[in-house]
C-alpha positions in Angstrom: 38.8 108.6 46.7 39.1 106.2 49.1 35.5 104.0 49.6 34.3 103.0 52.9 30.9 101.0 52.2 31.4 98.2 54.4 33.6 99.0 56.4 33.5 100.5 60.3 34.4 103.2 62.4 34.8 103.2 65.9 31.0 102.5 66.6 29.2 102.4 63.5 29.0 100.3 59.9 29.4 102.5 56.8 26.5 101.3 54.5 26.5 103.8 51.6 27.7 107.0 50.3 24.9 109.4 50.5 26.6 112.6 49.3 30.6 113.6 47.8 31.9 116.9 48.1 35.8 118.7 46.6 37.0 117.4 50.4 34.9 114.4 51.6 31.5 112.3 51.7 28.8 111.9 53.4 27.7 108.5 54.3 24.8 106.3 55.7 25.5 104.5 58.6 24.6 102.2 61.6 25.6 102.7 65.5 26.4 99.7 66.8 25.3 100.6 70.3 22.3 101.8 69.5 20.6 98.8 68.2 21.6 99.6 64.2 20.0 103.2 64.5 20.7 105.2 60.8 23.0 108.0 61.3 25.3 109.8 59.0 28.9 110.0 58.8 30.7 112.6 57.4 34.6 112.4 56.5 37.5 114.0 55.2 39.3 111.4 52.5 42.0 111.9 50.3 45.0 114.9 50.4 43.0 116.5 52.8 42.8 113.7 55.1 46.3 114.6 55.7 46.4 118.2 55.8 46.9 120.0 59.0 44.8 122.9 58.2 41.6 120.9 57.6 41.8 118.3 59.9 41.9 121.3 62.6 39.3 122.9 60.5 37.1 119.9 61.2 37.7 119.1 64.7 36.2 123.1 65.3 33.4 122.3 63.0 32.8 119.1 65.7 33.6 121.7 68.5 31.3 123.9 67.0 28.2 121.7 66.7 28.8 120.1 70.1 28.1 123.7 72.1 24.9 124.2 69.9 21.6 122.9 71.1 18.7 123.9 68.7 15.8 121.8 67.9 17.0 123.3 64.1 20.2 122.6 64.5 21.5 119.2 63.7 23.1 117.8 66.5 26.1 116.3 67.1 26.5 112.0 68.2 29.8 111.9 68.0 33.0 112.9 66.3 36.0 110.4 66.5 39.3 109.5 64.9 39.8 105.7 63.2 42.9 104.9 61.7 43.4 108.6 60.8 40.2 109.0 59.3 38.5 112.0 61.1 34.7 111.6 61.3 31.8 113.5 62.2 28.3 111.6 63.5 25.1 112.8 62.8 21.3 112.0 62.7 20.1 110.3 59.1 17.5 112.9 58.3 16.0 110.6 55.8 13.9 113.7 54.2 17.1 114.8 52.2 17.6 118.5 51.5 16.1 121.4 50.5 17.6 121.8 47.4 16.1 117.8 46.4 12.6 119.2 47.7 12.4 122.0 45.4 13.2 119.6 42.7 10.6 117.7 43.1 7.5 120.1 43.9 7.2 123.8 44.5 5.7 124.8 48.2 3.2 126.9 48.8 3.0 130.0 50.8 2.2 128.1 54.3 5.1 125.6 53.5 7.4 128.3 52.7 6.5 130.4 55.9 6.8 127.2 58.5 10.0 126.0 57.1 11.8 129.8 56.9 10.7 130.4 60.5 11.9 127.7 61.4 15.5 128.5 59.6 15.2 131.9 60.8 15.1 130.7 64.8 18.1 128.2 63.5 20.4 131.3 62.4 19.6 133.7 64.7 20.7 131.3 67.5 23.7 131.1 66.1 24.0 134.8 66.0 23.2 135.2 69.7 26.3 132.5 70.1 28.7 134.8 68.2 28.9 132.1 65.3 28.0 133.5 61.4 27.3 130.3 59.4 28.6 131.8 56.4 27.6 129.0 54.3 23.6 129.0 54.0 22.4 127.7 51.2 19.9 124.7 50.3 21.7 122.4 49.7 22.7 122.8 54.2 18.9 122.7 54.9 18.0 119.1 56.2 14.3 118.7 56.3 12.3 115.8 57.6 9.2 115.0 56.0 5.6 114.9 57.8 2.1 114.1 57.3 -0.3 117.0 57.0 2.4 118.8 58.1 5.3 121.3 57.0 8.7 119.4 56.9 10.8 120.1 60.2 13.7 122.1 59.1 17.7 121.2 60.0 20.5 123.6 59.6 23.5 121.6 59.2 26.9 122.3 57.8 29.3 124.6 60.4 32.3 123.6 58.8 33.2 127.4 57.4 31.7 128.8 60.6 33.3 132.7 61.8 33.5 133.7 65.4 32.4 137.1 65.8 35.1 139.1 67.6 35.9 142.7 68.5 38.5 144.6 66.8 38.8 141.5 64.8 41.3 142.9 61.3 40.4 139.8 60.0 37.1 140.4 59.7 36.7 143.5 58.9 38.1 142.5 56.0 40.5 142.8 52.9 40.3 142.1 49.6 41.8 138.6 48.7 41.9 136.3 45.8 38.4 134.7 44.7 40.1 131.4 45.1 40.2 131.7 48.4 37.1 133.2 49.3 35.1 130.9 51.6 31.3 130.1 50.7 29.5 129.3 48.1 29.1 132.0 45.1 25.3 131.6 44.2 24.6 132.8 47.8 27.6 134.8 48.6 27.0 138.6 49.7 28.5 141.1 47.8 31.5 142.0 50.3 31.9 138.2 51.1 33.7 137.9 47.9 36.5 140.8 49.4 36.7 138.5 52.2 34.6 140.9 55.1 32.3 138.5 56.9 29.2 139.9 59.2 26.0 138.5 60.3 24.2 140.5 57.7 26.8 137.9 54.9 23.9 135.5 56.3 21.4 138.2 56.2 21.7 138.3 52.7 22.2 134.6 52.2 18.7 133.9 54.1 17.1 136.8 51.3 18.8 134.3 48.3 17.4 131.2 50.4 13.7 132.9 50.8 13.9 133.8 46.5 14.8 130.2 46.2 12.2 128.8 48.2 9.4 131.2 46.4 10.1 130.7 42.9 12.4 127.6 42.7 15.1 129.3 41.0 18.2 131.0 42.0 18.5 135.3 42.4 21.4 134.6 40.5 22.6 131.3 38.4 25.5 131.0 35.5 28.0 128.1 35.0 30.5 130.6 35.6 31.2 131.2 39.6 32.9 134.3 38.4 29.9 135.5 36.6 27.9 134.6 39.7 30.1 136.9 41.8 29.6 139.5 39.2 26.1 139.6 39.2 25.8 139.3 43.1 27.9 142.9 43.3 26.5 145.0 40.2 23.5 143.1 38.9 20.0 144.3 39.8 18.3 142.7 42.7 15.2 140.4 40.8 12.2 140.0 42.1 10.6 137.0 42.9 7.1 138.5 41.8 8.7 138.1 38.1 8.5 134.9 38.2 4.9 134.1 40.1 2.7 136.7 40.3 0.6 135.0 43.0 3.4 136.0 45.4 2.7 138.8 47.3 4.9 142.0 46.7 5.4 142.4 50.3 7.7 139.2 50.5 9.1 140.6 47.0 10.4 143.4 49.4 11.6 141.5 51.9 13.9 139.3 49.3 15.2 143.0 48.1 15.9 144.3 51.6 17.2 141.1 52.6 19.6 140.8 49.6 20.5 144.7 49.6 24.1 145.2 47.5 25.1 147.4 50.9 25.2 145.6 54.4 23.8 148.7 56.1 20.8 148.9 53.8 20.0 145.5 55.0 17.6 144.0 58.0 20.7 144.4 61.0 19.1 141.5 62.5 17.6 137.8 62.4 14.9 139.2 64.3 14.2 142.4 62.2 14.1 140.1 58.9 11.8 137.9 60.6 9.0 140.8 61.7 9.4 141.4 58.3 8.8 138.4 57.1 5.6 137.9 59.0 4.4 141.1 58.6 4.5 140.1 54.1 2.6 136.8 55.0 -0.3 138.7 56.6 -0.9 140.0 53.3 -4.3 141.3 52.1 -7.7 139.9 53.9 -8.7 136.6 52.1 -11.7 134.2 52.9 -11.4 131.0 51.6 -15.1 129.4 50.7 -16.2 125.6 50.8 -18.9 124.4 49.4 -20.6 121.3 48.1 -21.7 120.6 44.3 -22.6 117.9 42.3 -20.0 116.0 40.6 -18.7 117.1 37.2 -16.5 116.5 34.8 -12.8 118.4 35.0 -12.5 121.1 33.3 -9.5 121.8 31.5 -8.4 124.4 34.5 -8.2 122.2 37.2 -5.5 122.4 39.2 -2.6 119.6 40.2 -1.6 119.8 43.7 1.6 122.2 43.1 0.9 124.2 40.4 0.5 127.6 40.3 -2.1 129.2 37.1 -2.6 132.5 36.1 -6.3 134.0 36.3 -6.9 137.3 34.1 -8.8 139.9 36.0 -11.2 141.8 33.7 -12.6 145.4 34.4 -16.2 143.8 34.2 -15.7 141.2 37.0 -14.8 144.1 39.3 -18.4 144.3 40.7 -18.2 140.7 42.1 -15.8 138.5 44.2 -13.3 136.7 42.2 -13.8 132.5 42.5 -11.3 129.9 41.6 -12.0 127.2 39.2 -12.9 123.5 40.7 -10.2 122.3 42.2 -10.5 118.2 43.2 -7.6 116.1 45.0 -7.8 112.0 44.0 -9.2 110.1 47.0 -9.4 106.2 45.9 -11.4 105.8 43.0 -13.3 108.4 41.7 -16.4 108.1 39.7 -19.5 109.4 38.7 -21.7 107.7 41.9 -19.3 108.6 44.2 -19.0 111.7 46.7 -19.1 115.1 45.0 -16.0 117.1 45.1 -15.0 119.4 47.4 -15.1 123.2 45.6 -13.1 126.3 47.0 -13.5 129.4 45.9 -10.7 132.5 47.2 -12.8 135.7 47.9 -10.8 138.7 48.1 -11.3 142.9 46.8 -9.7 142.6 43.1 -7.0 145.3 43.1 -6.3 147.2 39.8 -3.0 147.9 38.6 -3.7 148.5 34.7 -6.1 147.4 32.2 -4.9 143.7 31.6 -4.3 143.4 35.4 -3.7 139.6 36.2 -4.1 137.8 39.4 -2.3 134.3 40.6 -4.0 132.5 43.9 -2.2 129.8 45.8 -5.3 128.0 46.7 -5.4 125.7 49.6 -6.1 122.1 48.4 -8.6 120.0 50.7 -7.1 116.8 51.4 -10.5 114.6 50.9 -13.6 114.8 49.3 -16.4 115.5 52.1 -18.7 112.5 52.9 -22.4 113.0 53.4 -23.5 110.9 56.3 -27.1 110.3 57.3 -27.2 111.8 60.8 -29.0 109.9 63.7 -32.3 110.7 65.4 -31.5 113.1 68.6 -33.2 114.6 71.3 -34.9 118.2 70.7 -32.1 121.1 71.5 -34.3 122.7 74.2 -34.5 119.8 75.6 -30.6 119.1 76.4 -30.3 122.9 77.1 -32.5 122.1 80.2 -31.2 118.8 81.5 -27.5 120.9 81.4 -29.0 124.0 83.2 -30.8 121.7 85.7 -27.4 119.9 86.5 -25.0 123.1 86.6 -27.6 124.7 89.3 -28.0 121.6 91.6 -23.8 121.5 91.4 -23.5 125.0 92.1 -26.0 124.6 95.5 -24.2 122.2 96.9 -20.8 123.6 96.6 -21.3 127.5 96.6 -23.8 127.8 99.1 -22.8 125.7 102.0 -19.2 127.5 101.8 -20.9 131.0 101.7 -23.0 130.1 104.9 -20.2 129.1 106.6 -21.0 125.5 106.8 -19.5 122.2 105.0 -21.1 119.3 103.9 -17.3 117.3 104.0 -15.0 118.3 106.2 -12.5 121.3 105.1 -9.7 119.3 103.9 -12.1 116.3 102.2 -12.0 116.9 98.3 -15.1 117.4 96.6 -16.1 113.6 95.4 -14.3 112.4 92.3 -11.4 115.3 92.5 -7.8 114.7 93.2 -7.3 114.1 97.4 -3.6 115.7 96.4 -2.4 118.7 97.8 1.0 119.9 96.3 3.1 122.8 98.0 5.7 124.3 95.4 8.6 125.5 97.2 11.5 128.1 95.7 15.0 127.8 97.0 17.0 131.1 98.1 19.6 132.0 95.4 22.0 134.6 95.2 24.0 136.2 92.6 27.7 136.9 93.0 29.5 139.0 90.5 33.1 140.1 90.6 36.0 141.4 88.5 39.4 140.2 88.9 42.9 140.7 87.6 44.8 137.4 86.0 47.3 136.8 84.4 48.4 135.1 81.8 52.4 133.3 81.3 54.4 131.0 79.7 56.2 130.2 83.1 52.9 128.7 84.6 51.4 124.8 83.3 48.3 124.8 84.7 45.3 127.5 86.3 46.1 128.7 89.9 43.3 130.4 91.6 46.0 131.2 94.2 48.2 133.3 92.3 45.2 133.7 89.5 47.6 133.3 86.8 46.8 131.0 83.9 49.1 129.5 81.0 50.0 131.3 77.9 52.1 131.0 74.8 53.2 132.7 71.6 52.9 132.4 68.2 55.0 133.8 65.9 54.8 135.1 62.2 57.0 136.5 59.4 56.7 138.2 56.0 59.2 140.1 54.1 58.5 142.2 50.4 61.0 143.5 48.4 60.6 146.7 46.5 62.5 148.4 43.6 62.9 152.7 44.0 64.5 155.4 42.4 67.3 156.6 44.3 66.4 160.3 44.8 69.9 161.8 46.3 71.8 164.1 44.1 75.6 163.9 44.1 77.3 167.1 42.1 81.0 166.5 41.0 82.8 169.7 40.3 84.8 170.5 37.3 89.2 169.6 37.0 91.1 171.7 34.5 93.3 170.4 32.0 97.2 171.0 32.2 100.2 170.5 30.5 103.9 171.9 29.3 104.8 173.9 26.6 108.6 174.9 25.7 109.4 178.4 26.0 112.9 180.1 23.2 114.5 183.7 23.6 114.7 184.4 20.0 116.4 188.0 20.8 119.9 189.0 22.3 118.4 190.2 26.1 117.2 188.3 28.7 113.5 187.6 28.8 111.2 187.9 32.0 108.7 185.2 31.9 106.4 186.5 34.7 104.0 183.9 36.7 100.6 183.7 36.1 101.4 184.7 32.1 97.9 184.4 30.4 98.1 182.6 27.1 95.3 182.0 25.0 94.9 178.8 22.3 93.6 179.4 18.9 90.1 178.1 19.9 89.7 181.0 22.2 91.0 179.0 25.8 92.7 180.7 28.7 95.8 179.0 29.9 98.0 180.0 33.2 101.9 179.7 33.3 102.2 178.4 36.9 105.9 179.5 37.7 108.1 182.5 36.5 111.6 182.4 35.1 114.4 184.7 33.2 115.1 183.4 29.4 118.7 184.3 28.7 119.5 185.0 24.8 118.6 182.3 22.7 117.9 180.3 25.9 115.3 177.7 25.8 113.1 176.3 28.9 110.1 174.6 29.6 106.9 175.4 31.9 104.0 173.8 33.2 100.7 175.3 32.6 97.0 174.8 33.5 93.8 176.0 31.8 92.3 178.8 33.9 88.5 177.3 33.1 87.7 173.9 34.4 86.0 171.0 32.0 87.8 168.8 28.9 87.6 172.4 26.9 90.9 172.5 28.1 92.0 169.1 26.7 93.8 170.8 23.5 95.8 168.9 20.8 99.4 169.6 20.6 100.9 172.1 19.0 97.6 174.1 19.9 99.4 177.2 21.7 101.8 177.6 19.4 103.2 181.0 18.8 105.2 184.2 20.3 104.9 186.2 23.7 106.7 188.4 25.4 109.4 191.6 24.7 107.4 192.7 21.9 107.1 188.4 20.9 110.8 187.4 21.4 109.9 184.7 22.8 108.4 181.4 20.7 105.8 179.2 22.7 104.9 175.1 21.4 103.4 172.4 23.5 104.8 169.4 21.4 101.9 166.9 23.4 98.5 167.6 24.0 96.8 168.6 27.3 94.9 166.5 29.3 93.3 166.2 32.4 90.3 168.8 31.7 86.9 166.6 33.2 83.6 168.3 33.0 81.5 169.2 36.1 78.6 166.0 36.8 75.7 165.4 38.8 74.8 161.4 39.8 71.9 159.7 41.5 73.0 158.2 44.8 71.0 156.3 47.4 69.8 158.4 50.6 68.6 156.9 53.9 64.7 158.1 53.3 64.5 156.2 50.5 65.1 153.3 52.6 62.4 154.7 55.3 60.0 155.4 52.6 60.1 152.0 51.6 59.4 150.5 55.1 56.9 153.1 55.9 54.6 152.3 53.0 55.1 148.3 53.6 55.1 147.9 57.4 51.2 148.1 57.6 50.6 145.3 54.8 52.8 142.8 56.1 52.1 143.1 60.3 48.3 142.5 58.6 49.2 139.3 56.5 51.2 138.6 59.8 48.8 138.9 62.2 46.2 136.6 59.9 49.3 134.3 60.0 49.0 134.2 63.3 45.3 133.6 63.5 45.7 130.9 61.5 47.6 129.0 64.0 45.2 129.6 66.6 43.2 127.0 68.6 40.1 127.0 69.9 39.2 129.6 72.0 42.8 130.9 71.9 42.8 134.8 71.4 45.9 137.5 70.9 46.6 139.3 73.8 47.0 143.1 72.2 48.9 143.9 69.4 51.8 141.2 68.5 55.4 142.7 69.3 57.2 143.5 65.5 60.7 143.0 64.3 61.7 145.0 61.1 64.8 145.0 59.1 65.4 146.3 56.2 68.1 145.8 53.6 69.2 147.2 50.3 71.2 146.3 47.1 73.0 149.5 47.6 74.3 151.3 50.6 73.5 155.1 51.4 75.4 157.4 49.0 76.3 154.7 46.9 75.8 156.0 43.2 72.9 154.9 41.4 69.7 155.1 39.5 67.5 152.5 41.1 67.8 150.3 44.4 66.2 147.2 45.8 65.2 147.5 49.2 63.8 144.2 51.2 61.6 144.3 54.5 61.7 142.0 56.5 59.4 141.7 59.8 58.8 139.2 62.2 55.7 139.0 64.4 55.3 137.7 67.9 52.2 137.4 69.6 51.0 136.7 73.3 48.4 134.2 73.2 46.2 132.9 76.0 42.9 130.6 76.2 39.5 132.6 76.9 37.7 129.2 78.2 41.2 128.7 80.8 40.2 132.4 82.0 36.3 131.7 82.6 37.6 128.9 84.3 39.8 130.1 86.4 37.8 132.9 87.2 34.8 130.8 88.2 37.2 128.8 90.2 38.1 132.0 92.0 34.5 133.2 92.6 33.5 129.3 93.5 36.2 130.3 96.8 34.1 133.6 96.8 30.6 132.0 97.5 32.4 129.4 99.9 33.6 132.0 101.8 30.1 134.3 102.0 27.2 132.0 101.2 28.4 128.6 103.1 28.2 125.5 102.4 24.8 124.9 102.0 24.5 126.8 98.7 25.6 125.4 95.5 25.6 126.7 91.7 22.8 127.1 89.8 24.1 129.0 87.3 27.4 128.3 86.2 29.5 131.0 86.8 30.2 133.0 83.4 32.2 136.1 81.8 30.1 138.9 81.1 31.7 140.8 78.4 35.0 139.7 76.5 38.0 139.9 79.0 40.4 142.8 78.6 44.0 143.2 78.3 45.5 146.1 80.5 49.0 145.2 79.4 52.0 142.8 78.3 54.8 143.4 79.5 58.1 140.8 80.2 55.9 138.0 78.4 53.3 138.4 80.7 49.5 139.2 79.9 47.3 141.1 82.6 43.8 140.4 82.3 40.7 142.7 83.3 37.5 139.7 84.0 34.1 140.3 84.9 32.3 137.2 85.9 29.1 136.2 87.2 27.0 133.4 88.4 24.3 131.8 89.9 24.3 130.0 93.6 20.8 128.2 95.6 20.3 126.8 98.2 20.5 123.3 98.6 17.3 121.8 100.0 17.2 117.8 100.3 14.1 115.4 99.0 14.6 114.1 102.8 14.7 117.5 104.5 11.8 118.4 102.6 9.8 115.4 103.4 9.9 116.0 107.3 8.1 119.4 106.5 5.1 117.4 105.9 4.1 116.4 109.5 3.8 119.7 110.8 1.6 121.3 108.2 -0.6 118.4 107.7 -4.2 119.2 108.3 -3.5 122.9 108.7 -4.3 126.7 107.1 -2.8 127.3 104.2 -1.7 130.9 106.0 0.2 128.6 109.4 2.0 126.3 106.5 3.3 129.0 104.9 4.1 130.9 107.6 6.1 127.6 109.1 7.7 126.7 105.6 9.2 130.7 104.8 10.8 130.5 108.6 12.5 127.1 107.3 16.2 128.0 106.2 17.0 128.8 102.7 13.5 129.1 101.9 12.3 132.4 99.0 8.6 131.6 98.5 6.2 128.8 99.3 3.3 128.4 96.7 0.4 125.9 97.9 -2.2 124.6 95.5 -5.3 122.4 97.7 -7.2 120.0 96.3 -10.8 121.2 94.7 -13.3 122.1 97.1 -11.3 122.0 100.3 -9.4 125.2 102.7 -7.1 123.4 104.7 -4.5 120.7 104.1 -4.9 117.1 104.1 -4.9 115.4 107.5 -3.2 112.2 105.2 0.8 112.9 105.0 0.6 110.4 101.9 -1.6 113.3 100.2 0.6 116.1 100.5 3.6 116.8 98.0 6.2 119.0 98.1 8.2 120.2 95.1 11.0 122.3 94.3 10.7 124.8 91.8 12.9 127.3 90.2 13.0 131.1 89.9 
């Protein structure tokens, strides 16, 4: 792998190499322009560097970051190319990751609960973007470390990150090869590993995180990923109160829930896991005790800051509350004439499960030993109660009862002494909201967005796939049966003429029926030959010669020989022969596969917020090793289909729809109104149809416009309401244009506005 320590991109030095992964590093790093401030840099090195697939892979993981703003979410400085190194820039979170912190110490239950809220608001802001992380795991939790404080909690990592779409095939999901399953397997949900992503995949991933962070182990761990897998989809779900009893069994049943085999048997919702979650850390009632005792020596029990001991719970202690042992945190040196130890002891109602029950505490750990101080001589309680009454009531006088006789000691707009002379007068700008729904449209003829014609550009994207298949041939050709022939020689042995009728039957020695085809007259001693067939069809007829030798006719006058054998005789057969359905059941049964693998072809090539308009237009052809009614057993038959797709750009479309209601508000509001909310679609556009190439779009969007008020416009309000009611400036300020409400706070003690313009402060606020 190629090393960059030393060397720069675009803005920043490489220092070190904090972290290498199977397709890049992470490195430590200094921004130039930003006076040498540590950030991290992560790259793609090596064969991947090069590779189409991931460098667009990590220019969406860039895209991705750069829309999210989280304060858990780890930002994005910059993303940039140098030399054809792709690089990502980030903050150094110099706390390292979760997976390093659990190494080191386990926390306890108030650690655990601030940093997984803190995840939780992290994912489920994700969710509410339509992005599933699909990569949560430890190792992708940042934290940075703080005094007497939980660490502050980064989820980092988008680069496998899954837009949630409607009628996405994709992902609902098919089975595909482990191999290329995306995610990691010790956290992968069971139908994450057939390739069906959903926000409950990080559902169950935030259950393996919250087992993790509870017991400092994983659900599931082998050296095998397959064996992993394995245990993810068949294994029981373990508990993390089998490993540390002191862990309540209500957050044992959110890690079950949470990692439940079946996505609908889990929480459907960040926000359901997190009630959850709180509702387990409420647990039972518990009142934690200090107290002060003279210093003693530590008892074997004592407990180190991040250990967890086991306290057995015996039927006889029932009657009275259940104490820890001492528990005392190094501060400086420690000795026997220095401050006594601080000593906790966890109250709560023992609960009995079984005779040997056994109870684990986390107990909270005081940070430092509690310091008796000699306290100072000070006035008698009574007494100070007095002096405070005594002051309160001459206050009160002379502000409460001049005002309720109608009389003022400072004139109505003088603040009482010592309070702020300030008046400040909030004022909310008019807005209005415009929502419409247009009809676009999207083609490959247009280059750029034209709110005139409210067309947009498009393109397609094409696919193709083709499986071959081996069938029986399942047609049935029948031949029929051809009868042997042949000639025999015919001799009058007798003084008369003969009459050899047609059609004479003669009959072989095996039993076969032969026809003479043509009659004739056999004068004395006359020989002649005739041609004859076998009456039955099929190579019985085939006889040797010499086989139908003997007499017929006029009592057997006549002598019969066939000096050659017959031939000819074929039996009846029956071959297989291709038909046309075997063809059609061949396409019929593949069609469906391959427009899918098509279609995820096609997805593959997409951009950015690029989406298929409909379903992609399909070309199939089909071809066979034998034509129909060609004889045969068996026949190959390819399919072949091409895909093409209509693709247009969902961010183009907001666009050119908020251009088109920007003309809207022009048109209605004026020009003294301007956006406040940027105009935005409110449910994913529609296709109504594609036809010619061209993509007709159904959009609903909506957005925000207020009225523009001026710092300078403002400020000549002043003059008039100076020194006045609060009632007349209001009443003056709502009859000003563009003006919703008018708010006016007046300095303590006073009814009326200052007389001093200086004193009065007028600020725009929002709705």
């Amino acid at each position: 792998m190629l090393s960059l320590e030393g060397k720069q991109l675009g803005n920043y030095d490489v220092i070190r190499r904090i972290r290498v992964g199977g397709m890049g590093a992470v490195y430590e790093g200094r921004q130039r322009t930003a006076f040498d401030r540590r950030v991290a840099i992560k790259v793609i090195l090596g064969d991947y560097a090069k590779d189409k697939d991931m460098r667009r892979r990590f220019a969406r993981e860039a895209r991705t970051i750069a829309r999210l703003h989280h304060p858990h979410i780890l930002p994005l400085i910059e993303f940039g190319d140098e030399q054809g190194i792709l690089y990502l820039v980030m903050p150094f979170i110099d706390g390292g990751t979760l997976t390093s912190y659990l190494r080191r110490s386990l926390p306890d239950l108030g650690e655990v609960s601030a940093m997984y809220q803190q995840l939780l608001d992290a994912v489920e802001y994700a969710h509410e973007n339509g992005l599933i992380h699909r990569d949560i795991k430890s190792s992708n939790v940042l934290l940075e470390l703080r005094r007497n404080a939980a660490p502050y909690v980064y989820l980092a990592d988008f680069g496998l990150v899954r837009t949630m779409r409607q009628n996405d095939p994709s992902q609902a999901g098919k089975p595909i090869p482990l191999e290329q399953v995306p995610g990691t397997p010790h956290y992968m949900a069971p139908e994450q590993t057939r390739g069906i992503v959903t926000p409950l995949t990080d559902i169950y991933a935030l259950g393996v995180l919250l087992f993790q962070m509870l017991t400092g182990e994983l659900p599931y761990n082998d050296p095998d990923d397959v064996r992993v897998i394995q245990k993810h989809l068949y294994d029981p779900i373990p508990s993390p109160c089998e490993h540390d009893a002191s862990i309540p069994p209500e957050l044992g049943d959110v890690v079950r829930i949470a990692m439940a085999k079946r996505a609908e048997d889990r929480y459907q919702s960040v926000a359901d896991l997190r009630a959850a979650f709180m509702d387990a850390m409420e647990g039972p009632d518990e009142t934690l005790i200090e107290r002060i005792e003279p210093a003693a020596p530590m008892r074997s029990s004592t407990i180190l800051p991040g250990s967890r001991k086991t306290y057995p719970l015996r039927s006889e202690d029932l009657a009275k509350p259940l104490s820890m042992p001492v528990v005392v945190r190094k501060s400086g040196h420690l000795n026997q004439s220095g401050p006594s130890p601080v000593v906790q002891e966890w109250q709560e109602r023992p609960r009995v499960t079984g005779e040997n029950t056994t109870m684990r505490m986390r107990p909270r750990i005081t940070e430092d030993p509690l310091t008796l101080r000699r306290r100072k001589r000070r006035l008698p309680f009574q007494l100070w109660f007095l002096l405070i009454l005594l002051v309160t009531t001459i206050l009160l006088a002379l502000l409460i009862v001049p005002r309720a006789l109608g009389v003022s000691i400072f004139p109505a707009s003088v603040p009482i002494i010592g309070a702020s002379p300030v008046a400040t007068v909030y004022i909310t700008a008019q807005s209005q909201d415009l929502q419409d729904k247009y009809l676009l449209t999207a083609s490959q003829q247009v280059k750029m967005p034209d709110p005139t014609t409210h067309s947009i550009p498009s393109h397609t994207i094409k696919g193709a796939v083709d499986s071959t298949t081996t069938v029986p041939a399942t047609g049935i050709k029948t031949t029929p049966a051809v009868q042997a022939h042949g000639t025999i020689e015919l001799t009058n042995t007798s003084n008369a003429d003969v009459q050899i009728p047609a059609n004479l039957d003669l009959k072989s020695a095996t039993g076969v029926h032969f026809l003479v085809l043509q009659g004739q007259t056999l004068a004395p001693h006359q020989s002649a030959s005739a041609a004859v067939v076998a009456i039955a069809g099929g190579a019985i007829g085939n006889i040797a010669a010499h086989a139908l030798d003997g007499t017929c006719c006029a009592n057997n006058a006549v002598s019969v020989k066939n000096s050659l054998p017959f031939i000819g005789g074929i039996d009846a057969q029956s071959t297989h022969v291709v038909q046309q359905s075997d063809l059609d059941a061949v396409q019929n049964a593949q069609s469906g596969k391959l427009q899918q693998q098509i279609i995820q072809q096609i997805q593959k090539q997409l951009s950015g917020d690029e989406l298929i308009a409909g379903t992609p237009a399909f070309d199939t052809q089909v071809s066979s090793s034998l034509a129909v009614n060609d004889a045969g057993d068996q026949v190959q038959v390819t399919v072949k289909i091409v895909g093409t797709a209509s693709v247009y750009n969902r961010a183009l479309v907001e666009q050119l729809a908020g251009q088109i209601l920007q003309q809207k508000a022009d048109q209605t509001l004026g020009q003294h109104y301007h956006v406040f909310i940027r105009p935005a679609i409110t449910s994913a556009p529609t296709v109504a149809q594609v036809k010619d190439g061209v993509i007709y779009l159904n959009v609903s969007i909506k957005g925000t416009w207020i009225y523009t008020l001026s710092q300078q416009q403002m400020s000549r309000w002043i003059d008039p309401i100076k020194g006045g009611s609060v009632a007349a400036a209001q009443a003056y300020l709502k009859s000003q244009p563009g003006i919703s409400s008018v708010s006016i706070h007046l300095p303590f003690g006073t009814s009326q506005l200052p007389t001093n313009a200086d004193n009065i402060k007028i600020q725009l606020t929002q709705q």
